[in-house]
C-alpha positions in Angstrom: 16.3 -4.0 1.7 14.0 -7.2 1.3 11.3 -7.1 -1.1 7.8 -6.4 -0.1 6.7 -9.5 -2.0 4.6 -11.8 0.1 3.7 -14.6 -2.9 -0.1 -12.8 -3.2 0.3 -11.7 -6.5 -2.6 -10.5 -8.2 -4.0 -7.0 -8.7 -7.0 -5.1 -7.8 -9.8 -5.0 -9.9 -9.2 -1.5 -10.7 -5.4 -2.6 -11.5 -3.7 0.3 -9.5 -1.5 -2.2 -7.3 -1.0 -6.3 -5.7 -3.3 -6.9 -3.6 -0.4 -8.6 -1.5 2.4 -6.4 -1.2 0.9 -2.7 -2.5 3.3 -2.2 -5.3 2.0 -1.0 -8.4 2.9 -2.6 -11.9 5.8 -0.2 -11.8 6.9 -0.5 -8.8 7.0 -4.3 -9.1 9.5 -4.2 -12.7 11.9 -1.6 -10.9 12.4 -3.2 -7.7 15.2 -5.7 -9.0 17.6 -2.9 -10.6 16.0 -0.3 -8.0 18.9 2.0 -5.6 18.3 1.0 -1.9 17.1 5.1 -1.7 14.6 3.6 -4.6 13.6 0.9 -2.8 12.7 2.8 0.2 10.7 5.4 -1.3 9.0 2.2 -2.8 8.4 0.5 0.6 7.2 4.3 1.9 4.8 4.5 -0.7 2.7 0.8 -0.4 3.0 1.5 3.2 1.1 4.3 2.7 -1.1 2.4 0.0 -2.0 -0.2 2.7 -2.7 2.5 5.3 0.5 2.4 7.6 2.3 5.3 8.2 6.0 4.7 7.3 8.5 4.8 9.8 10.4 7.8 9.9 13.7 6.4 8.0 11.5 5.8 4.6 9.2 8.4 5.0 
C-alpha cells in the first residue's frame, strides 16, 4: 500500500490534518508500523477528509 504522502506537509490552521495528504497527526506516526487493513482504513478515511468517496475495497 503506498503512502498517501505527496511532500505537502504542513497542517491546517485548525491542526486537524496535512493539508497534502489528509492524514491527521496520528495517522501520519502510525502509517510506518501500520497492518495493510490499517493502512486502508487510513487511506478510506483522508479520502473521505478530502471529499472522495473511497472505492469500495477501503471503504
Amino acid at each position: 500500500m503506498p503512502s498517501p504522502c505527496v511532500s505537502v506537509c504542513r497542517m491546517t490552521p485548525d491542526r486537524s490534518h496535512c493539508e497534502g495528504c489528509f492524514r491527521t497527526l496520528d495517522e501520519i506516526r502510525a502509517w510506518s508500523k501500520a497492518s495493510g487493513a490499517e493502512r486502508r482504513v487510513i487511506w478510506a478515511a483522508l479520502l473521505r477528509r478530502a471529499g472522495v468517496t473511497p472505492p469500495e475495497e477501503l471503504a
